[in-house]
N, CA, C, O and CB atoms as a CASP TS submission, in Angstrom:
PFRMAT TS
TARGET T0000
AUTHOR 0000-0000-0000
METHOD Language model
MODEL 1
PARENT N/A
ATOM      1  N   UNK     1     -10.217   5.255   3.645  1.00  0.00           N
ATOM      2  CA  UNK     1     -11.060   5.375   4.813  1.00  0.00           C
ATOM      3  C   UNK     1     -10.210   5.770   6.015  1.00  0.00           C
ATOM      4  O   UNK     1     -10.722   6.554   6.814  1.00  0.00           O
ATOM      5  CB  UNK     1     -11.814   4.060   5.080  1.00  0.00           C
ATOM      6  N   UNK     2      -8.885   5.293   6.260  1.00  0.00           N
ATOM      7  CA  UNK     2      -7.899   5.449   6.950  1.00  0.00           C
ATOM      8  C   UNK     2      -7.743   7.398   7.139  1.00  0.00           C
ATOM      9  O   UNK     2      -8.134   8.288   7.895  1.00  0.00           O
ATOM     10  CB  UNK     2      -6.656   4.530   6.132  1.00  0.00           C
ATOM     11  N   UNK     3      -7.114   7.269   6.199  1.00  0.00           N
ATOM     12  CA  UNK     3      -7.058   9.067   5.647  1.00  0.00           C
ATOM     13  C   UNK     3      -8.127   9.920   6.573  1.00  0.00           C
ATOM     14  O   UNK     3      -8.048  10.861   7.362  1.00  0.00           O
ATOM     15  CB  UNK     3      -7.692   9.314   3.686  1.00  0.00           C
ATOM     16  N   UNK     4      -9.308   8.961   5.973  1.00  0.00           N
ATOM     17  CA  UNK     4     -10.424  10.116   6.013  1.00  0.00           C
ATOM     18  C   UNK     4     -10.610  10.368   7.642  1.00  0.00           C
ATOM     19  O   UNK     4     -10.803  11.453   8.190  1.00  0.00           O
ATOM     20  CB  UNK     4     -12.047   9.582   5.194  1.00  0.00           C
ATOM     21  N   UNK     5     -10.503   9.114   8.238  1.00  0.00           N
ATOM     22  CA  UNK     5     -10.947   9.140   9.795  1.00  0.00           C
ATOM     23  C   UNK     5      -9.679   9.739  10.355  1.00  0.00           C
ATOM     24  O   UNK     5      -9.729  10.624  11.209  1.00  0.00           O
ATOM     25  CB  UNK     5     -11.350   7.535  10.551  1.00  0.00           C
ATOM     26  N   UNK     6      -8.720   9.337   9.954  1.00  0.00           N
ATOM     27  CA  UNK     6      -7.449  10.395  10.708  1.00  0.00           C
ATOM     28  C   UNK     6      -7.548  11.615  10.336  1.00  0.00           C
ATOM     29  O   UNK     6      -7.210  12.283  11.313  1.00  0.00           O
ATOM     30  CB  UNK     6      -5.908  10.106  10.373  1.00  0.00           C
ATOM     31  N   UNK     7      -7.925  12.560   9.147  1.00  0.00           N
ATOM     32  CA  UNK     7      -7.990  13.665   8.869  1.00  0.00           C
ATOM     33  C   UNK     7      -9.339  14.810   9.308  1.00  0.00           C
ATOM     34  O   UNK     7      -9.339  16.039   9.379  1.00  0.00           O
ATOM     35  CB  UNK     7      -7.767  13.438   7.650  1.00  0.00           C
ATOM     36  N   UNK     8     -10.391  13.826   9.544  1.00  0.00           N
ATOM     37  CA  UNK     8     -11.541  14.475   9.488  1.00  0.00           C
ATOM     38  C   UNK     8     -11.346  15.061  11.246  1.00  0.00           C
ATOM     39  O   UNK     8     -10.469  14.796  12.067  1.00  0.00           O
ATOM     40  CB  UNK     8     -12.984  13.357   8.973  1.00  0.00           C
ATOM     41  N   UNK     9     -12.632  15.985  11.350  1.00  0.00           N
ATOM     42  CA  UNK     9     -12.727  17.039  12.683  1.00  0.00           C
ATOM     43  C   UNK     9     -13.811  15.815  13.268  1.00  0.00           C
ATOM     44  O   UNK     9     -14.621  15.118  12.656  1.00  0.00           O
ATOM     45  CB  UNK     9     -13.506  19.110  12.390  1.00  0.00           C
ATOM     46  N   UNK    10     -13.534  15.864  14.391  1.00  0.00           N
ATOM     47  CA  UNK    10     -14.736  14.708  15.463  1.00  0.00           C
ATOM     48  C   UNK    10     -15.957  14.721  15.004  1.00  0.00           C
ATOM     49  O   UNK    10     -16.439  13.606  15.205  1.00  0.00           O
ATOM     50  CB  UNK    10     -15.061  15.129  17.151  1.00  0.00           C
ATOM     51  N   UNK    11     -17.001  15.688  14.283  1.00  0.00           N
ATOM     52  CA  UNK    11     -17.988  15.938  14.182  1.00  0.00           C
ATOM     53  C   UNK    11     -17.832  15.014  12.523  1.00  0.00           C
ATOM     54  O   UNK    11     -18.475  13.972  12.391  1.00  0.00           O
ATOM     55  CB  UNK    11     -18.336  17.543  14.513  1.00  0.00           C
ATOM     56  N   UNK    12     -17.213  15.369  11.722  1.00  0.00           N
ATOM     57  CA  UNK    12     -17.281  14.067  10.455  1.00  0.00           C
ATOM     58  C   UNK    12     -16.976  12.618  10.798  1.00  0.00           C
ATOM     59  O   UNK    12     -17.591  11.603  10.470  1.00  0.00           O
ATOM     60  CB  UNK    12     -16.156  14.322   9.262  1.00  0.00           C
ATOM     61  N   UNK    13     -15.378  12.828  11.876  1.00  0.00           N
ATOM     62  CA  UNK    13     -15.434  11.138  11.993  1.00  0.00           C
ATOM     63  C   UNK    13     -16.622  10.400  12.499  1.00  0.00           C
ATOM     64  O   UNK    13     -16.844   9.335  11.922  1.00  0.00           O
ATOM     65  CB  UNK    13     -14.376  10.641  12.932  1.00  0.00           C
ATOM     66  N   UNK    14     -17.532  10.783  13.573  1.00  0.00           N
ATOM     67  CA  UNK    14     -18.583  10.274  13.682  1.00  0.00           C
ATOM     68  C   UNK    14     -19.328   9.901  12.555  1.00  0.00           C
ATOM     69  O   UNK    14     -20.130   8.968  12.580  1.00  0.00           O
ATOM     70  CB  UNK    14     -19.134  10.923  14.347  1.00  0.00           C
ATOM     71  N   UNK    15     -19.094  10.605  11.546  1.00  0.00           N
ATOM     72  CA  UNK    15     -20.418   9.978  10.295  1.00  0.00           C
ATOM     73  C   UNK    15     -19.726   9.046   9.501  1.00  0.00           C
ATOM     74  O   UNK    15     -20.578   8.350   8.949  1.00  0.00           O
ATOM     75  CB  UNK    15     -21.154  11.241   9.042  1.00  0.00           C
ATOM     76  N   UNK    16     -18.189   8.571   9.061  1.00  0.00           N
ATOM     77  CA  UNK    16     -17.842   8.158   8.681  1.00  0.00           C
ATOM     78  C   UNK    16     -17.993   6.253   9.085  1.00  0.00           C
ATOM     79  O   UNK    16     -17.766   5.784  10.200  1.00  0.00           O
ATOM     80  CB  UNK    16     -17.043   9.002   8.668  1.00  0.00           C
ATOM     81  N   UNK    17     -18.337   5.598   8.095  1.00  0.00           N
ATOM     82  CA  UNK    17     -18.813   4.182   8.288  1.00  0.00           C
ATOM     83  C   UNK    17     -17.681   3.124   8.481  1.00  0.00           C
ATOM     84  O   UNK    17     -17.458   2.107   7.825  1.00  0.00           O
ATOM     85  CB  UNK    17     -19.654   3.769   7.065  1.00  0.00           C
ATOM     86  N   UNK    18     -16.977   3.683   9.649  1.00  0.00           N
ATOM     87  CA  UNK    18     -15.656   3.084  10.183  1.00  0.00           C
ATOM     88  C   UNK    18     -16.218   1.567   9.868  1.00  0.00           C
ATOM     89  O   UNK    18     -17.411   1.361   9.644  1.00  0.00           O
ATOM     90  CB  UNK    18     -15.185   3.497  12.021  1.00  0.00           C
ATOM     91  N   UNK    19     -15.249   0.559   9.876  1.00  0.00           N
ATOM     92  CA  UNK    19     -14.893  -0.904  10.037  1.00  0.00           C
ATOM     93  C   UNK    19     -16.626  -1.756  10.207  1.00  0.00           C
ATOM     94  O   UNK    19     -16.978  -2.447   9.251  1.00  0.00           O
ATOM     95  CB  UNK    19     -13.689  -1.076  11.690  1.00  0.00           C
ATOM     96  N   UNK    20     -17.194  -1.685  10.932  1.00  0.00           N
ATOM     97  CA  UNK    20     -18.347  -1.723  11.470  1.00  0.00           C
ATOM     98  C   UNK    20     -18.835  -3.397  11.582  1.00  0.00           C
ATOM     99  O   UNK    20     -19.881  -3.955  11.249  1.00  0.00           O
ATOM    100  CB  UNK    20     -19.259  -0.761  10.601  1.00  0.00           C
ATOM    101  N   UNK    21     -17.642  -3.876  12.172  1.00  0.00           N
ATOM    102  CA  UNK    21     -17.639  -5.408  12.329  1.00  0.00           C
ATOM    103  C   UNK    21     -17.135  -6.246  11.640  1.00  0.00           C
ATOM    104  O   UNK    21     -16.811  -7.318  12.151  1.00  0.00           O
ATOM    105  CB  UNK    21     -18.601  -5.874  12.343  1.00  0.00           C
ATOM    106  N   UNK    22     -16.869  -5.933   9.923  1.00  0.00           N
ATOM    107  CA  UNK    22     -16.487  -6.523   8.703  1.00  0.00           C
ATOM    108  C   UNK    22     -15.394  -7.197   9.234  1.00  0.00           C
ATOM    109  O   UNK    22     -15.483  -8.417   9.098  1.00  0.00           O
ATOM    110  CB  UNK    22     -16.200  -5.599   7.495  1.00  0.00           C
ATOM    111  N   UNK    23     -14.334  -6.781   9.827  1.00  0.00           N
ATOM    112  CA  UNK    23     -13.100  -7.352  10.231  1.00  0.00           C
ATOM    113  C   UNK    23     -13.419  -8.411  10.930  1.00  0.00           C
ATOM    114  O   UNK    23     -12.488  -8.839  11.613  1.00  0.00           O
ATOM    115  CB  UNK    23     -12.243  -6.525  10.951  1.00  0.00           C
ATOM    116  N   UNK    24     -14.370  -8.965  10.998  1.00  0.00           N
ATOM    117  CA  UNK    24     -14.286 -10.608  12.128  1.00  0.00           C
ATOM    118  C   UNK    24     -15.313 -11.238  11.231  1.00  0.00           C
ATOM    119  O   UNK    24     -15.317 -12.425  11.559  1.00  0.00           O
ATOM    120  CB  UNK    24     -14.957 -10.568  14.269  1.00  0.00           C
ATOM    121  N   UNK    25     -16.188 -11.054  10.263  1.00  0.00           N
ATOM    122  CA  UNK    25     -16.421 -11.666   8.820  1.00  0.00           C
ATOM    123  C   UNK    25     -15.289 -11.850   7.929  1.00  0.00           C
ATOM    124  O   UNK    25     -15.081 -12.869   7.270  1.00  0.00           O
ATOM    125  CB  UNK    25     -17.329 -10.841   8.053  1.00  0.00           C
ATOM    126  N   UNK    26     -14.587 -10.828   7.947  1.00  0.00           N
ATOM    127  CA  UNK    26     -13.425 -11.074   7.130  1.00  0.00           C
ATOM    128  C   UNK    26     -12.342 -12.559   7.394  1.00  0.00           C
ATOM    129  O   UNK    26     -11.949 -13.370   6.556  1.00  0.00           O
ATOM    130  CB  UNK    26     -12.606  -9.716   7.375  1.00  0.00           C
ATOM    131  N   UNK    27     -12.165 -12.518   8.413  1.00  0.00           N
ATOM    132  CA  UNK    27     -11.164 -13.335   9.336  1.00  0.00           C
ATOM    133  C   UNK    27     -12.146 -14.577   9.013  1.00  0.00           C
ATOM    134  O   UNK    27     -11.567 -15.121   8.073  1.00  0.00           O
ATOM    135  CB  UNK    27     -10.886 -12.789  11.226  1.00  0.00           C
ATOM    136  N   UNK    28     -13.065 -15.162   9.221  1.00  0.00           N
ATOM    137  CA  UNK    28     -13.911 -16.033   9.137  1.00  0.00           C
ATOM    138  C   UNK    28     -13.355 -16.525   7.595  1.00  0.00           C
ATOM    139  O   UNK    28     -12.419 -17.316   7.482  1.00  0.00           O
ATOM    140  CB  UNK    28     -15.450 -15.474   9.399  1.00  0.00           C
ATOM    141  N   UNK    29     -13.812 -16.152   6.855  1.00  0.00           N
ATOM    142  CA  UNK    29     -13.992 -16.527   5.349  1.00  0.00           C
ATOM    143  C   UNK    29     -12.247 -16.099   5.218  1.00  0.00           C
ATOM    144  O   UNK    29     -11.827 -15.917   4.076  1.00  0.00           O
ATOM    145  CB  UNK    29     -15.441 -15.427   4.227  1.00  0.00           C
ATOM    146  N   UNK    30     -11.600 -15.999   5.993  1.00  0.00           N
ATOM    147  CA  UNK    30      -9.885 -16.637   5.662  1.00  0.00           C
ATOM    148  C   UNK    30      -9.281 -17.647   6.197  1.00  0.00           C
ATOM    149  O   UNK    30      -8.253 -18.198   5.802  1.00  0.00           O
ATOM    150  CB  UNK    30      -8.844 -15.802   5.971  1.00  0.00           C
ATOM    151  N   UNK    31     -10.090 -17.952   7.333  1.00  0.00           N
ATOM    152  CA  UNK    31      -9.731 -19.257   8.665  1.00  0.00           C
ATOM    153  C   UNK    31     -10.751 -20.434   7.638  1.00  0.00           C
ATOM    154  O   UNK    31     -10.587 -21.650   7.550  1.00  0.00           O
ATOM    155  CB  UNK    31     -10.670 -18.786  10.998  1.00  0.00           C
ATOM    156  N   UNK    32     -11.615 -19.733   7.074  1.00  0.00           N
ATOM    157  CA  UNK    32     -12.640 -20.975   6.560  1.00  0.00           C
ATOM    158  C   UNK    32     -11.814 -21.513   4.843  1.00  0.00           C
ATOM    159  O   UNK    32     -11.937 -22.672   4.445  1.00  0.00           O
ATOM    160  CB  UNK    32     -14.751 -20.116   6.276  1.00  0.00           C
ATOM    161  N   UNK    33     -11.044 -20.468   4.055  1.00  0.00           N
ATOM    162  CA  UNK    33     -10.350 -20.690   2.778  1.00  0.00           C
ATOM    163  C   UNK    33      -9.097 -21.794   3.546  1.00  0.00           C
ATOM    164  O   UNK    33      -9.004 -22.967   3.186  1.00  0.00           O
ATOM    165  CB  UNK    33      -9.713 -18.975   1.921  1.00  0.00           C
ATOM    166  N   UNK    34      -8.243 -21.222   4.575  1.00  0.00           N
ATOM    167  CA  UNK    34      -7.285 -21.727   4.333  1.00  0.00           C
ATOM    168  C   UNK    34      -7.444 -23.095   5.540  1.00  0.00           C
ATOM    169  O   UNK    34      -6.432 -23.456   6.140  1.00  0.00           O
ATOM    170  CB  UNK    34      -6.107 -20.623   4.354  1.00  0.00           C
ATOM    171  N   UNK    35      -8.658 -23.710   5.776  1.00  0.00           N
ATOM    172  CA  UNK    35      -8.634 -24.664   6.713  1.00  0.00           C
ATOM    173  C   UNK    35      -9.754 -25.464   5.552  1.00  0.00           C
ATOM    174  O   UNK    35     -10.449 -26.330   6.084  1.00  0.00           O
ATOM    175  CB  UNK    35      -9.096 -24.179   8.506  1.00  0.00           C
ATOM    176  N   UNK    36      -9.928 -25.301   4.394  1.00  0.00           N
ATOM    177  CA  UNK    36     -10.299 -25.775   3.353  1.00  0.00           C
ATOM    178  C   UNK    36      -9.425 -26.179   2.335  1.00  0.00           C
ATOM    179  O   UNK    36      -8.818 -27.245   2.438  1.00  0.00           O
ATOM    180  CB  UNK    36     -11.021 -25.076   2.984  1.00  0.00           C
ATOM    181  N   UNK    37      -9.278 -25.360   1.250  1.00  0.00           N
ATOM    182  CA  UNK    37      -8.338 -24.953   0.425  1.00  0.00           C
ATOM    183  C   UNK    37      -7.142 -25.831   1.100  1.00  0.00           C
ATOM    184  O   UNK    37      -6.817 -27.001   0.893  1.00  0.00           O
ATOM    185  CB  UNK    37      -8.188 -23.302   0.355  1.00  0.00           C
ATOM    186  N   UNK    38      -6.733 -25.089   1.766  1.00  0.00           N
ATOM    187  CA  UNK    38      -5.322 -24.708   2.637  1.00  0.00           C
ATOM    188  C   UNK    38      -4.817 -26.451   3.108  1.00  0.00           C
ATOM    189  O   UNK    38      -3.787 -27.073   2.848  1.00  0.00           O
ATOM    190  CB  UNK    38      -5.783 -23.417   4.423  1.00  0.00           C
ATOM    191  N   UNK    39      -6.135 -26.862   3.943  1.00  0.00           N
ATOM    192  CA  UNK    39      -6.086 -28.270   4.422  1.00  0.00           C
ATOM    193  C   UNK    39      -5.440 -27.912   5.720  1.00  0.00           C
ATOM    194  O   UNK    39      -5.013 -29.012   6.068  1.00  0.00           O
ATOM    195  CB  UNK    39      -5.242 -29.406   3.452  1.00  0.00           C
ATOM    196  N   UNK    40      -5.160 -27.221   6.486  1.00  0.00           N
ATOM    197  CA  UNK    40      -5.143 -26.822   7.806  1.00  0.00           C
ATOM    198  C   UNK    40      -6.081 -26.772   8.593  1.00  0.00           C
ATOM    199  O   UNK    40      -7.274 -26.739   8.293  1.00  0.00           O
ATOM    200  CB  UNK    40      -4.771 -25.893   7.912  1.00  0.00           C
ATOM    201  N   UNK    41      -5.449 -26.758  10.020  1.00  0.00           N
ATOM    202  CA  UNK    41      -5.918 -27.171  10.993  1.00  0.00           C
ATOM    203  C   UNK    41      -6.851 -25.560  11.320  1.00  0.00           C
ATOM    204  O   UNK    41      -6.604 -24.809  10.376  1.00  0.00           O
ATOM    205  CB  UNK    41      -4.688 -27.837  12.032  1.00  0.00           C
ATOM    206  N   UNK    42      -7.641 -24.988  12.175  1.00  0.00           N
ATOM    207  CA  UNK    42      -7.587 -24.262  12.056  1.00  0.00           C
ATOM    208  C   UNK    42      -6.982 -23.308  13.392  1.00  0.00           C
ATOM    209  O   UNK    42      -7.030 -22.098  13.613  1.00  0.00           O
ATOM    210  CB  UNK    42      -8.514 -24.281  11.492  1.00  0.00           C
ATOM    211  N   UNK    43      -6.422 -24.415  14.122  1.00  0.00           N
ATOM    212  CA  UNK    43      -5.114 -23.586  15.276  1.00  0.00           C
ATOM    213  C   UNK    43      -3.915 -23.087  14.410  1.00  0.00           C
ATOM    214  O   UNK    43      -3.134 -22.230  14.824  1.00  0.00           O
ATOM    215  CB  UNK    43      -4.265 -24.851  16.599  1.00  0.00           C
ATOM    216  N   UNK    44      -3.796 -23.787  12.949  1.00  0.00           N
ATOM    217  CA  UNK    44      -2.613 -24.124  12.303  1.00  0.00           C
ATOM    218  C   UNK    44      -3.102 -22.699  11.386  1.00  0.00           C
ATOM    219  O   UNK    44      -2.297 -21.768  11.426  1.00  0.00           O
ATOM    220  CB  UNK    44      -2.392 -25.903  11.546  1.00  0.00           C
ATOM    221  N   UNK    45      -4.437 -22.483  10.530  1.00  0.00           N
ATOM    222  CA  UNK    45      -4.618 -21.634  10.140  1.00  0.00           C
ATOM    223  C   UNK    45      -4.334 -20.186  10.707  1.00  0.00           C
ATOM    224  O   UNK    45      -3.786 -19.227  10.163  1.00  0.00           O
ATOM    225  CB  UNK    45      -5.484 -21.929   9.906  1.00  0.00           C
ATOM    226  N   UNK    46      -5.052 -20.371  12.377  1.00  0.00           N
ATOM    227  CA  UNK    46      -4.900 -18.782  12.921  1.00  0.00           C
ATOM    228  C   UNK    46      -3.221 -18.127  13.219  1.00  0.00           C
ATOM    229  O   UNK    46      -2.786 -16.992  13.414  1.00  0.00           O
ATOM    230  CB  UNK    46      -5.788 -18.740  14.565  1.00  0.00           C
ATOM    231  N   UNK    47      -2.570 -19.552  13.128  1.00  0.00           N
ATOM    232  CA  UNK    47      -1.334 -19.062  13.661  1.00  0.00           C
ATOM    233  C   UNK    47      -0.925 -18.474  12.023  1.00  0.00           C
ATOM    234  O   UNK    47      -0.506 -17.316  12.027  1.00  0.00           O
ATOM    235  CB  UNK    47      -0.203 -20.408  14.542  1.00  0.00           C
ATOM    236  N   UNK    48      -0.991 -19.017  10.922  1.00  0.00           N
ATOM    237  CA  UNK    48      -0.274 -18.334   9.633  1.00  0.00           C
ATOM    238  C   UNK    48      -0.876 -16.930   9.612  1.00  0.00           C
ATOM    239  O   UNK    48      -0.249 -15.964   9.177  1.00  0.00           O
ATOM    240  CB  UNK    48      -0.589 -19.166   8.086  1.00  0.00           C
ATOM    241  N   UNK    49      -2.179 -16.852  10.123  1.00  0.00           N
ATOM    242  CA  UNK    49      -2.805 -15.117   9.804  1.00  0.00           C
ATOM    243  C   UNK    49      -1.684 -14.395  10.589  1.00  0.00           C
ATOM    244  O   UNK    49      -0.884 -13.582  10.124  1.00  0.00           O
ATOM    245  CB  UNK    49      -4.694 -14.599  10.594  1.00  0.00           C
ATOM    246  N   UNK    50      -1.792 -14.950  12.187  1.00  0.00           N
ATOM    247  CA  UNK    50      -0.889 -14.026  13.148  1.00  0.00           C
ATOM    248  C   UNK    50       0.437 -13.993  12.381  1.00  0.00           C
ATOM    249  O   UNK    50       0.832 -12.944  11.874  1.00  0.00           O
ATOM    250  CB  UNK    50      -0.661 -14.665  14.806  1.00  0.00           C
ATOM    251  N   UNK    51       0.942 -14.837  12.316  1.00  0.00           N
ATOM    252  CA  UNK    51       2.425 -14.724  11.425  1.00  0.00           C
ATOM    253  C   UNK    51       2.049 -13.558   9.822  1.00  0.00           C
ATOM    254  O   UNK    51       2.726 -12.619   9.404  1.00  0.00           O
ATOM    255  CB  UNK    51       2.970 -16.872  10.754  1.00  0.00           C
ATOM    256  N   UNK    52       1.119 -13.961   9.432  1.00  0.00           N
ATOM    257  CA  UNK    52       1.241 -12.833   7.891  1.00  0.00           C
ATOM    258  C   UNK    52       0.692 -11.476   8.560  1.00  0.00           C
ATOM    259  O   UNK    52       0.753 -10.476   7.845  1.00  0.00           O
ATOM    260  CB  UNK    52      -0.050 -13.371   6.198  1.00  0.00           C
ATOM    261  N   UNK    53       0.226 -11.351   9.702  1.00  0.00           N
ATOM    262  CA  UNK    53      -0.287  -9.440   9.918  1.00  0.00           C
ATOM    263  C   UNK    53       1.141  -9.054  10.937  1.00  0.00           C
ATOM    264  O   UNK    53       1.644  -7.933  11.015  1.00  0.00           O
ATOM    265  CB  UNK    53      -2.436  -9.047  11.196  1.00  0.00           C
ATOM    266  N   UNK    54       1.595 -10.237  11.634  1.00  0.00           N
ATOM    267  CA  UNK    54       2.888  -9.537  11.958  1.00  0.00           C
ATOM    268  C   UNK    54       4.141  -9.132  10.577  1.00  0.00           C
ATOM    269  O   UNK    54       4.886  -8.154  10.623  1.00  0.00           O
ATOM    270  CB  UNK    54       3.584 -10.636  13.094  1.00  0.00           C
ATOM    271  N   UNK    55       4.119  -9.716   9.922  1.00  0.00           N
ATOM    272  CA  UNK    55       5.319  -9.761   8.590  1.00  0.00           C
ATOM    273  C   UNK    55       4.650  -8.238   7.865  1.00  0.00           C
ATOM    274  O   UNK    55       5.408  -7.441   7.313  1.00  0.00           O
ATOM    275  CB  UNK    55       5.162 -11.637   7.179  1.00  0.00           C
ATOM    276  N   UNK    56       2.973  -7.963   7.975  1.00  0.00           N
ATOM    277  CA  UNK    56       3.030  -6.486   6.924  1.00  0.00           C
ATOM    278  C   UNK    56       2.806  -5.927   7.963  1.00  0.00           C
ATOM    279  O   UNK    56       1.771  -5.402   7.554  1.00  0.00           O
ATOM    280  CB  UNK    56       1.948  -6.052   5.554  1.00  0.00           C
ATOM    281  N   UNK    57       2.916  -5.405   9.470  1.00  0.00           N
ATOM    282  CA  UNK    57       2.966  -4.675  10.023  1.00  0.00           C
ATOM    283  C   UNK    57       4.547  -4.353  10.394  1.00  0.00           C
ATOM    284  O   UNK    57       5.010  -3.222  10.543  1.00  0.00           O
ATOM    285  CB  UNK    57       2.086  -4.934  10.800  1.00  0.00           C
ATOM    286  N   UNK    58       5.290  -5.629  10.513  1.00  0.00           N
ATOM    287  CA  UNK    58       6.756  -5.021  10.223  1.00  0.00           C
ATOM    288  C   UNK    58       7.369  -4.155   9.396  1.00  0.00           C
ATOM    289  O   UNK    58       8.060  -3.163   9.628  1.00  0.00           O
ATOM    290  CB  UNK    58       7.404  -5.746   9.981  1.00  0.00           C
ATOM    291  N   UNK    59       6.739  -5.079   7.606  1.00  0.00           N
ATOM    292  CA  UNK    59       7.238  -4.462   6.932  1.00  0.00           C
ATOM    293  C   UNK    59       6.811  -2.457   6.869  1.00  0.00           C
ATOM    294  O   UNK    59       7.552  -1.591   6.404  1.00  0.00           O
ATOM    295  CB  UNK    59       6.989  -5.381   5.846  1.00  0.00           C
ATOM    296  N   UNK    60       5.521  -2.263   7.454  1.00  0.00           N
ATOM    297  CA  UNK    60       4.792  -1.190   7.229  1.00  0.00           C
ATOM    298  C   UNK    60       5.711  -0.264   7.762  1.00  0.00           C
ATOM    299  O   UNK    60       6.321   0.570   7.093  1.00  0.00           O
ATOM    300  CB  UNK    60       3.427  -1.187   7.780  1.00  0.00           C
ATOM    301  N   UNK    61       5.828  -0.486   9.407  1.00  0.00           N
ATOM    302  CA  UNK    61       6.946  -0.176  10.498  1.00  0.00           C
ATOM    303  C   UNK    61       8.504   0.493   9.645  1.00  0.00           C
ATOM    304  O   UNK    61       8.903   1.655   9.560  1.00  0.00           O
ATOM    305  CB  UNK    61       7.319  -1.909  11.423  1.00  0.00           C
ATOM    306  N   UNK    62       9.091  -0.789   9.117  1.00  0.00           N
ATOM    307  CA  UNK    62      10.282  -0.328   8.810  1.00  0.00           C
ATOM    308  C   UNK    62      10.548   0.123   7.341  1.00  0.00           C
ATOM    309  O   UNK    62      11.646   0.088   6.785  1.00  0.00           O
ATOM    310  CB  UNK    62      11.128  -1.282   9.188  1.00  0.00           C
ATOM    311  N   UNK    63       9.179   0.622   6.708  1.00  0.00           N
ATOM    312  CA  UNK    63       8.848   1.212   5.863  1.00  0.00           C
ATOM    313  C   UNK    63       9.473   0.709   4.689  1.00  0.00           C
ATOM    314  O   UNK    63      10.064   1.538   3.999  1.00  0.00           O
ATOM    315  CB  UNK    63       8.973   2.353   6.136  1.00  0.00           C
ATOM    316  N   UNK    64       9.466  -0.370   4.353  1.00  0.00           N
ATOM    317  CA  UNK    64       9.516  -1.423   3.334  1.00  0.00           C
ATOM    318  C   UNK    64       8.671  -1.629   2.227  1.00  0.00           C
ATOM    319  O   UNK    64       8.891  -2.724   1.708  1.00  0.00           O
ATOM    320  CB  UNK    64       9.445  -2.442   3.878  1.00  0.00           C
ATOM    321  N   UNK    65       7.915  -1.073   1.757  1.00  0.00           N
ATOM    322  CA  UNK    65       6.816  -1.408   0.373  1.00  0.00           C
ATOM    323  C   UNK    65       7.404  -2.494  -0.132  1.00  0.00           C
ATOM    324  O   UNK    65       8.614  -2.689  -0.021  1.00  0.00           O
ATOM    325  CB  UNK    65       6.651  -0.213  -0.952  1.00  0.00           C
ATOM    326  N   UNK    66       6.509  -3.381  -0.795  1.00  0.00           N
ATOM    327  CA  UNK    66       7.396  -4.417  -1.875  1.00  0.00           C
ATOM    328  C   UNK    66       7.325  -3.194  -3.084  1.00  0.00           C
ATOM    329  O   UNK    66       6.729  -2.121  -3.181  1.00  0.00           O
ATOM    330  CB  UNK    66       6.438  -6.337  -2.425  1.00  0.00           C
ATOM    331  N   UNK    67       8.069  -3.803  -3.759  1.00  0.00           N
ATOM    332  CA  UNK    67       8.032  -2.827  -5.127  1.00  0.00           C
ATOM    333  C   UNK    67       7.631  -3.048  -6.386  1.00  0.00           C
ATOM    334  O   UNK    67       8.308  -3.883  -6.985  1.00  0.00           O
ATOM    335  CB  UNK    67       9.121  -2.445  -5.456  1.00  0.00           C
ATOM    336  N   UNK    68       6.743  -2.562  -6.976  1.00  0.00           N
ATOM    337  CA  UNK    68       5.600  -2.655  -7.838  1.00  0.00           C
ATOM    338  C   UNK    68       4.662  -3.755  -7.420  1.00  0.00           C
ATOM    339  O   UNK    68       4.213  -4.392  -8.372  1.00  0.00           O
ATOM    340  CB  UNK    68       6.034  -2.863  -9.237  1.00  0.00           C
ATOM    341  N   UNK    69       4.159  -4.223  -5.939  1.00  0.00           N
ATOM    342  CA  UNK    69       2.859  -5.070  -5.920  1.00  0.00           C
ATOM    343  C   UNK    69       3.759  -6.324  -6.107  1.00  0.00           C
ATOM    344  O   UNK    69       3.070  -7.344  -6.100  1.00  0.00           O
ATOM    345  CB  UNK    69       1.529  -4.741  -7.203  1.00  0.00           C
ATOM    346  N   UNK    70       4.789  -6.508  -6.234  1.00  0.00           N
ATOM    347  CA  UNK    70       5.578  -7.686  -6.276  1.00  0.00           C
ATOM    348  C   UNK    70       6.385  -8.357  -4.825  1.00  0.00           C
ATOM    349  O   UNK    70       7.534  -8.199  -4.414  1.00  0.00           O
ATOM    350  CB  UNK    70       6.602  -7.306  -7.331  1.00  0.00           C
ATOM    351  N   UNK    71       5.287  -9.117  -4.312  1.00  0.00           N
ATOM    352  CA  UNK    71       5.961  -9.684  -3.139  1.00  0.00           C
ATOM    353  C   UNK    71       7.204 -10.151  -2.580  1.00  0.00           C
ATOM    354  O   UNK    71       7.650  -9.965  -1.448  1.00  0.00           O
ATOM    355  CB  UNK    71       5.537 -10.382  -3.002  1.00  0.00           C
ATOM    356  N   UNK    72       7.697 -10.795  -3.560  1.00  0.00           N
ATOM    357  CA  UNK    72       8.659 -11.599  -3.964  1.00  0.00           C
ATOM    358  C   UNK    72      10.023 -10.471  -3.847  1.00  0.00           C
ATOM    359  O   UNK    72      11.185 -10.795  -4.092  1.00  0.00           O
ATOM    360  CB  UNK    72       8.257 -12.278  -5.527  1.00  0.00           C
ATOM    361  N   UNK    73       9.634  -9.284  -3.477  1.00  0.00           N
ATOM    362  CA  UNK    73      10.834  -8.270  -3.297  1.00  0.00           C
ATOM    363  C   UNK    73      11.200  -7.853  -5.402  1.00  0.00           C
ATOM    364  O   UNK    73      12.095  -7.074  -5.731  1.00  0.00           O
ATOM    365  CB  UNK    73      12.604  -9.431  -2.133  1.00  0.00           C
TER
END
């Protein structure tokens, strides 16, 4: 979807069914797993999200892939 909206001419990106709110449902049902599951707080939860989208936007940055889907390096 990324691709498509960076590649497309203004007249397609408009039709394309960008994000369209999902991202703050999403976040919900991860603040709600790991303040369940997790047993966190959920000040304690939002801070591990901020900490895990800073760690793959670093890694993205300094162009790091893990290698083969294997986190663990």
């Amino acid at each position: 979807m990324l691709r498509l909206s960076l590649e497309a001419d203004p007249a397609e990106r408009a039709r394309l069914p960008l994000r369209q709110g999902r991202a703050i449902a999403w976040i919900e049902e991860a603040l709600a797993w790991l303040t369940d599951i997790g047993g966190l707080s959920r000040d304690d939860a939002a801070e591990l999200m901020r900490w895990s989208a800073r760690a793959l936007l670093q890694s993205a940055v300094d162009g790091n892939p893990t290698r083969g889907g294997n986190l663990s390096g």
